[in-house]
Structures are given as structure tokens and as C-alpha cells.
N, C-alpha and C positions, 0 to 999 in steps of 0.2 A: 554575223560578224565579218566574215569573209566580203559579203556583199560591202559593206561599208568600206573596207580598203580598196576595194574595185570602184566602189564611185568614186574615192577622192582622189584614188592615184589616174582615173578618168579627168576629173575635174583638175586636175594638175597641170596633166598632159593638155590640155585642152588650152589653157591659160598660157603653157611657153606658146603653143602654135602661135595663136591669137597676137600675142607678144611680138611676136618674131615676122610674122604678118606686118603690123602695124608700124614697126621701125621700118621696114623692106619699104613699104610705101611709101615712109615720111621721107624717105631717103632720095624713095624717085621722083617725087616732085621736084624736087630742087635739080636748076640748070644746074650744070657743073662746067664751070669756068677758071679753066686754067690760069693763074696768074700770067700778069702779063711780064717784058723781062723787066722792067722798070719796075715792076712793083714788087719782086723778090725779095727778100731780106738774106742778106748777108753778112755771115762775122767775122768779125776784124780778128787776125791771127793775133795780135798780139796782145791786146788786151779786151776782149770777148765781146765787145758791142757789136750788136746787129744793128746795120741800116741800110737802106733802101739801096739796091743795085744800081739805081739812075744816079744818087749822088755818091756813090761813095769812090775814092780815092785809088785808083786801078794801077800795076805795075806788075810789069811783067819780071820775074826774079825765076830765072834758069828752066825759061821756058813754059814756065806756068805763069797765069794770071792770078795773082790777089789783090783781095778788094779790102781797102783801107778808111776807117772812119775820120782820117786825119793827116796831113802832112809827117805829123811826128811820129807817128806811127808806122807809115811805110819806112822812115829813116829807121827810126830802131828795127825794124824789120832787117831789114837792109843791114847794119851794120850787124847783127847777129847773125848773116846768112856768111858774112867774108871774115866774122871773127873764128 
């Protein structure tokens, strides 16, 4: 009886290795390519959309930059930062 829990907690152990092997690898085949800065995603403070760092709407507000999906969105930014 004893033997039978030894082979399976064997065949167990055997199967994460194997597992964990076979992610490791799939992993490394793939180049890993940083995005480029244009192709970022970034969200708009003030109502949560993410869009692309190359288009999006940029102002500088007390020495920080944020990035704006819209005209109207940097204003109500803006006026929330002086109200």
C-alpha cells in the first residue's frame, strides 16, 4: 500500500517538474520586445480611457505631465486642479 502512495506522489512530483519545464521554455522562445513609447497605453485621469501615448492630449499641470484622451478632458482636469 505504502508503495502505491510512493509511486503516485512520484508520478505527481514528476508531472509539476515537467509542467514547469515546459512553460520555462515556451517562455523563452519568445523575443521579448519592450514596447515602443508610442505604443504605450495610457489613462486619462479623468474619465479612465486608455489610449495610445503617440496620440494622446499631454499637459503639463504642476510640474507633472498627463496624458489626455481629449481636449475636454485636460480642461475639466484643469479646472479641478485650481478649483
Amino acid at each position: 500500500m505504502y508503495r502505491l502512495f510512493l509511486v503516485v506522489g512520484l508520478l505527481v512530483l514528476l508531472f509539476v517538474v515537467l509542467k514547469s519545464m515546459y512553460r520555462n521554455s515556451k517562455q523563452a522562445g519568445r523575443p521579448a520586445r519592450p514596447p515602443l513609447d508610442g505604443d504605450q497605453m495610457v489613462q486619462d485621469p479623468v474619465c479612465g480611457v486608455f489610449v495610445p501615448r503617440k496620440t494622446a492630449i499631454v499637459r503639463q499641470v504642476g510640474g507633472i505631465s498627463n496624458c489626455f484622451c481629449s481636449q475636454e478632458c485636460a480642461a475639466k482636469f484643469q479646472e479641478q486642479r485650481t478649483s
